[in-house]
N, C-alpha and C positions, 0 to 999 in steps of 0.2 A: 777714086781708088789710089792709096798710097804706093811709092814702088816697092816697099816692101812685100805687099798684098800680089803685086804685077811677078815679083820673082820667086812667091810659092805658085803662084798660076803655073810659070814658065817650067815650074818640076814637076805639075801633074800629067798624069797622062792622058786621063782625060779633063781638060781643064777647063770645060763645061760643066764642071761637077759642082764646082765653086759660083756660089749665087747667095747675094747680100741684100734681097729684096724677099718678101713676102707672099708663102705661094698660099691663093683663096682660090676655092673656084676653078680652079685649074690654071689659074694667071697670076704670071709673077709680078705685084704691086708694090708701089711705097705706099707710106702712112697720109693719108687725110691732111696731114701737117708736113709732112714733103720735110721731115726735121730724122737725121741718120744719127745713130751713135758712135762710138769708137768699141774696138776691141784688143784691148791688150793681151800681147805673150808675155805669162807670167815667167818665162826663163828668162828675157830683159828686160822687162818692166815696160816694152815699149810699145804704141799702136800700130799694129799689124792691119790691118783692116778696119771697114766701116759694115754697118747695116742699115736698114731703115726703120724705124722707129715706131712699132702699133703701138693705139693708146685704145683706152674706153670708147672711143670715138669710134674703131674700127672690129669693133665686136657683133654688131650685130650683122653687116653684112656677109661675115664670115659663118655666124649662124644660120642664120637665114638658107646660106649657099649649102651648110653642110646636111640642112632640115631635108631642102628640096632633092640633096642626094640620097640621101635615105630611103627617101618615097622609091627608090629606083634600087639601089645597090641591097636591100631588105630583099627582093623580092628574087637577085640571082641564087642559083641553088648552091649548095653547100659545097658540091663538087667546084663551083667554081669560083667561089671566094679562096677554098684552097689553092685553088693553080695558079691566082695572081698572087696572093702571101708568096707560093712557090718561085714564081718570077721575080717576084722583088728580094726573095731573100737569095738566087742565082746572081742577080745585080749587083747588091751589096758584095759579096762575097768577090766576084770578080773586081772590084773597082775599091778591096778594102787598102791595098798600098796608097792611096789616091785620101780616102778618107782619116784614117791615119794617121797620115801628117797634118791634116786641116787640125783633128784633133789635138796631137800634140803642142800645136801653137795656141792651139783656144784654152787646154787645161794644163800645160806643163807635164802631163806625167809622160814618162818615158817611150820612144817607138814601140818598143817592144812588148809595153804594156796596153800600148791604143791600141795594138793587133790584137793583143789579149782580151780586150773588149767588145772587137770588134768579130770573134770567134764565140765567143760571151753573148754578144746579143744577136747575133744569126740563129742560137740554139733557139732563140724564141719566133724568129717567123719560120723554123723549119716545122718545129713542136705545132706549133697553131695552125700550121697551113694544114698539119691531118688533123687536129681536133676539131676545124670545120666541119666535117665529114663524122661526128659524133656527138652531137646535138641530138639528144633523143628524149620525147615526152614516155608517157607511160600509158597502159591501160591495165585497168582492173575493177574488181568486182567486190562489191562494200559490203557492208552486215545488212544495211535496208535493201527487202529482196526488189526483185523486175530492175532493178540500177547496174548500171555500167559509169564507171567514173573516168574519165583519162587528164591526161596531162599534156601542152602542149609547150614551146620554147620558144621565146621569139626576140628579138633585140630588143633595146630599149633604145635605142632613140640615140641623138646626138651625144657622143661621149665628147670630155675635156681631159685633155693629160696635161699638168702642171708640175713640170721636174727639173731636176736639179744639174749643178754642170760636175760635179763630182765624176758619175758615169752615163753621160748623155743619150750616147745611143743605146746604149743598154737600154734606159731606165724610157727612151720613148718607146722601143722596139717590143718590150718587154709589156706594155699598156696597148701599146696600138695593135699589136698583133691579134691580141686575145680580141679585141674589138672588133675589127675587123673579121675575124672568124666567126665572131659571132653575129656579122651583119649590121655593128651601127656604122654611123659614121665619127671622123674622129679631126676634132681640134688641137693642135701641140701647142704648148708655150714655153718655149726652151728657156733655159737661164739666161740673164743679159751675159752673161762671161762664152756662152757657149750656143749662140743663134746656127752657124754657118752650116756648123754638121749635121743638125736638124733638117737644115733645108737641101743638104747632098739627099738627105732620104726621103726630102718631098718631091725634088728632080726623080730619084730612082722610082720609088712610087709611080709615079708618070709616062715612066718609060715601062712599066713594069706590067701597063693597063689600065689601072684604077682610074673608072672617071672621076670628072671632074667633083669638086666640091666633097670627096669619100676621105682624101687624107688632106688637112691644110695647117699651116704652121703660122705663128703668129712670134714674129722675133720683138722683142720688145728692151727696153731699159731697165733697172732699178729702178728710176723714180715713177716710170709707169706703172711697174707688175703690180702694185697692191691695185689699183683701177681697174687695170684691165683684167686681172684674175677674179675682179669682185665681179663686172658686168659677166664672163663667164658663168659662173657660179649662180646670181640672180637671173640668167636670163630663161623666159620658160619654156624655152624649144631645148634647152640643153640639160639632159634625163643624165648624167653622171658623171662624176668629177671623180679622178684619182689623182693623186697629190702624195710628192716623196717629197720632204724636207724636214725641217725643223719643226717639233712638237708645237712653239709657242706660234708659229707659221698654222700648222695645219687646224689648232684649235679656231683661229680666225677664218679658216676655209671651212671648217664645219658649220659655225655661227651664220657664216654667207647660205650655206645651203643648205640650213633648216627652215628656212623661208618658204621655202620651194618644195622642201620633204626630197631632196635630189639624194639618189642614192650615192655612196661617197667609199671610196677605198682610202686612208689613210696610212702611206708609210714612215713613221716618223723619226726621229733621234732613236740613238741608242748610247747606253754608257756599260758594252760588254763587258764582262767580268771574263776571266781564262785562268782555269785553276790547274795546278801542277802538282801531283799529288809524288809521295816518297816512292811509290812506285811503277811512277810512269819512265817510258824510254824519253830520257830526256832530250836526245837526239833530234829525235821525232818531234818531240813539240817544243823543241828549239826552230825548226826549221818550219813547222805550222804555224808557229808565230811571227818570226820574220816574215813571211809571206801575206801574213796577216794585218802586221801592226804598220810595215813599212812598205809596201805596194799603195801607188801612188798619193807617198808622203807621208800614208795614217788618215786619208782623206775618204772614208766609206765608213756608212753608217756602221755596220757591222762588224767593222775594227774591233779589236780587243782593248779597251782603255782603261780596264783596270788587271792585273795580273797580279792572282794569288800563288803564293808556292807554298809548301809545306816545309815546316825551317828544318827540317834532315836536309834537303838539298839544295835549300836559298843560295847559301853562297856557292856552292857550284852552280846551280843554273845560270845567277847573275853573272858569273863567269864566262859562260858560253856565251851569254846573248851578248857581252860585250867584245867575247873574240869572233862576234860573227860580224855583230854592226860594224867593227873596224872595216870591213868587207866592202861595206856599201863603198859609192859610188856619187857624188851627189854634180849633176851637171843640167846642161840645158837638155831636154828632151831629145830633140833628134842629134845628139853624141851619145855614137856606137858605144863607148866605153860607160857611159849613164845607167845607173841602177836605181835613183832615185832624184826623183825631178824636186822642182819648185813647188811651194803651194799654190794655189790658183788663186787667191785673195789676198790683197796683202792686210786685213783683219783679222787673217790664221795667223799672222804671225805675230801680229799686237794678243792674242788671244794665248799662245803658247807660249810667249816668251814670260808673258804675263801668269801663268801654271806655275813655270819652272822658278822662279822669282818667289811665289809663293811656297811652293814646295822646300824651298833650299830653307826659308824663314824659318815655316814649320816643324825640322829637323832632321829634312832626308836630304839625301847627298848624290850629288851629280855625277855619276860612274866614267861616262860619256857624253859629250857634246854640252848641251845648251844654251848657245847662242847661238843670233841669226849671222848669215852670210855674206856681208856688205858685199865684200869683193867680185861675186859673178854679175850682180847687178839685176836679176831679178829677185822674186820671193821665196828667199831660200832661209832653210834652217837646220842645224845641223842633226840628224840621226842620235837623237837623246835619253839614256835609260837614268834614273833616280829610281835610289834604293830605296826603303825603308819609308815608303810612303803611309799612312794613315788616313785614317776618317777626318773631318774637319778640314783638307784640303782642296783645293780647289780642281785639283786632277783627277779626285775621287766623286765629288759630285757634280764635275762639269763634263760633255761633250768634250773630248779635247781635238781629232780632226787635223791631228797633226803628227811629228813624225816622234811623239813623246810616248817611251812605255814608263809606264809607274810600277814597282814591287813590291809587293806587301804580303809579310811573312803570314804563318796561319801553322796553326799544332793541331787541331781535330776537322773532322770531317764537317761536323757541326759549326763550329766556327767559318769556315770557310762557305758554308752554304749560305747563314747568316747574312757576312759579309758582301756576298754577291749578290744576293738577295735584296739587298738596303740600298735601294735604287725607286726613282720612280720610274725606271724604264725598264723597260721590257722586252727587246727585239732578240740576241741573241745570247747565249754563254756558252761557252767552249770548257770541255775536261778532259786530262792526260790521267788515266791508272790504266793498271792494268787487272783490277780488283773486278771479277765479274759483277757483284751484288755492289760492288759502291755503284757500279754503272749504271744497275737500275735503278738505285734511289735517287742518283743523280738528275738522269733525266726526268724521273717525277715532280723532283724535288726542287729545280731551280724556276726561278719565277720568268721566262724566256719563250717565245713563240719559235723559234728554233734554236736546237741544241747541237753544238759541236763536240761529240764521242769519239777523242783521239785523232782529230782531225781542228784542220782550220776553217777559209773560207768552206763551208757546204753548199754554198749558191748552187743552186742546177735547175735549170729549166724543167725539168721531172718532177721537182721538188713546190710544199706550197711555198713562198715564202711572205713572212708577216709579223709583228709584234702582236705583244699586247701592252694593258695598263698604258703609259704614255707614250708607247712606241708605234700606238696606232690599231687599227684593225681591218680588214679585211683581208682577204690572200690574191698575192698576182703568182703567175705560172703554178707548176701542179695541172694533174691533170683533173680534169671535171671545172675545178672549183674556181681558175681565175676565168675559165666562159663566162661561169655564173655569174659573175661577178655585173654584165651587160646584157643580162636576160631577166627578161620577166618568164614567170610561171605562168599560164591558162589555166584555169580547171572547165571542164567541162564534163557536165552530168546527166544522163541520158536514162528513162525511163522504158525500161521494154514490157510490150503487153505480153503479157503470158497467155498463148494457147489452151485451154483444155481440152 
């Protein structure tokens, strides 16, 4: 353990929380191959800490552990899978200044934004610890007479969460919860960039109740995760994989578990459109977009990475968004005065400098920013709007995942749907009017698993949330539907003699 690693321990409060070994089974392990990796803070570029390093090698014991929990943690009642969710998520909650900052150093984005995440992904073990308690089959009575037909609910078996470091606790909390409510047991594989905070919430987990072998984390490398996500995937104790990242990623996790017939949630890319029409408060989704485009960096799938306006108010809007961006803030995460951090990868920034580069080629023009930030020393890049963006560029049909908005004029209602449209993805769209009826053809009408109506982020825990087309499919949070998601249906069919 490096002293840098020794003097974020020295600020926690509880500085038990931090643990860089692998929790199976209820026991905190290294890897098989006894081989750790490093973890960079993308605010200096430099290693902060180590972990231990699972490979394919160390898959099965972990399954195995999590099979044989099952057999046990299936059979507590509903009442009391919710009171532990309830406990762990009391845990979190108390020890979120502690988690936080682990965060901030593992992904860059700002204090104030890990808190916001970490308020973000408690809404889902508070949510799930009562949806336990609403697991209901059915009974009824069919057209063939003397029958009674019902319905029963019951887990499926070993679940696998495979997610991203973008929003880490979020994106485990938000999978394991629902899991867990619903009685399986559950595998994590956090991103190599973001192991630590995973395993604060295998600690809390622990302390929270959950026996052994019911929540385990499996921190791994880059050059391991395609391995060790495949034995995952192929092995046949493990009943469902949910998987948030990249489309060309999650097609290859499909391919893994059709093998197996494994039931799979897919959350994948998106390349949002946000359209601003002549009579929307531009105010308003001047300030939904900021929040949108530049909370932590541009770095969430659900970003807006194309922006339409209506050319009555182009060049105002462009106006506003570039007297707002002067605003930002760009430092290392834990600096108070920081409104927008580093990227977490230094590939975001070969990937957007390399957008903006094209873009300028192809004939739009750099309003603000676009260059990276040698001088702080991590992966930084400046808060970047280009105007007069078009089809044919690479910010139009790439993921961008970074701190780049693109604008692209538009005269009809039609055009603008088109345009947002002309995607093969599908996760979210966002519209600013204030036209009732465009409202609802809009939402009809945009090809998007959720829709943002004069608003920005919609995330909520209340909500389902999901793509379609290449943005994935199934739904996590929402009520009913992300349970479902770790349950099998029974049918059971019952013949009654009739008296005469």
């Amino acid at each position: 353990m490096g002293s840098i690693s020794d003097s974020i321990q020295l600020h926690l409060k509880n500085p038990d929380l931090y643990r860089d070994k692998a929790y199976v089974n209820g026991q905190w392990i290294e890897a098989k191959s006894k081989k750790r990796f490093e973890i960079v803070d993308p605010g200096t570029g430099q290693t902060w800490a180590t972990c231990t390093d699972m490979a394919a090698e160390d898959v099965d014991y972990a399954v195995q552990a999590a099979h044989q929990a099952f057999k046990r943690y299936q059979t507590l009642t509903p009442r009391h899978r919710g009171e532990l969710l309830y406990k762990w998520d009391v845990l979190i909650r108390n020890n979120k200044d502690d988690i936080a900052k682990i965060l901030v150093y593992e992904t860059g984005k700002p204090l104030a934004e890990a808190h916001g995440e970490i308020d973000y992904a408690t809404s889902f073990t508070r949510w799930f610890a009562a949806e336990a308690e609403r697991i209901q089959g059915t009974v009824f009575r069919p057209a063939a007479a003397g029958r009674r037909v019902f319905t029963i609910k019951q887990p499926i078996g070993v679940a696998a969460a495979l997610v991203p470091w973008n929003f880490p606790i979020a994106m485990i909390l938000r999978k394991a919860s629902a899991a867990l409510a619903a009685g399986c047991t559950m595998i994590a594989k956090p991103s190599p960039e973001t192991p630590l905070t995973a395993l604060t919430l295998a600690y809390l987990a622990e302390k929270a109740g959950f026996e052994k072998g019911v929540f385990n984390v499996l921190p791994t490398t880059l050059a391991n995760t395609p391995a060790l996500s495949e034995a995952l995937c192929k092995h046949d104790l493990v009943k469902k994989i949910s998987f948030t990242g990249s489309t060309r990623v999650g097609k290859l996790i499909s391919q893994h578990c059709a093998g197996g017939l494994k039931k799979l949630t897919l959350e994948l890319g998106g390349n949002c459109p946000f359209l601003v029409f002549d009579d929307a408060n531009l105010n308003q989704a001047r300030e939904a977009l900021m929040s949108l485009k530049f909370r932590h960096a541009g770095q969430a799938c659900i970003t807006a990475n194309r922006v339409y306006v209506q050319r009555g108010v182009y060049d105002r809007f462009a106006d506003l968004m570039v007297e707002r961006v002067k605003q930002l803030r760009v430092g290392h995460g834990m600096d108070e005065k920081t409104t927008m951090g580093p990227l977490t990868i230094p590939a975001g920034l070969e990937k957007v400098a390399r957008q903006v580069e094209d873009a300028k080629r192809h004939g739009a023009t750099v309003l603000i920013g676009g260059s990276k930030i040698e001088k702080l020393g991590g992966y930084y890049f400046e808060p970047t709007i280009v105007k007069d963006a078009r089809p044919g560029m690479l910010v139009t049909s790439e993921e961008t995942f970074a701190p780049l908005l693109a604008l692209y004029p538009f005269d009809t209602e039609e055009q603008a749907v088109e345009a947002a449209n002309n995607t093969s993805m599908g996760l979210s769209s966002y519209f600013f009017t204030k036209d009732i009826d465009r409202t609802w053809r809009l939402l009809e009408n945009l090809d998007a698993g959720m829709i943002g109506m004069n608003t920005g982020n919609a995330s909520a825990t209340e909500a389902p949330f999901g793509g379609i087309k290449d943005s994935g499919y199934g739904k996590e949070s929402g009520k009913d539907v992300a349970v479902q998601e770790y349950l099998i249906t029974k049918t059971g069919t019952l013949t009654v003699e009739q008296h005469h």
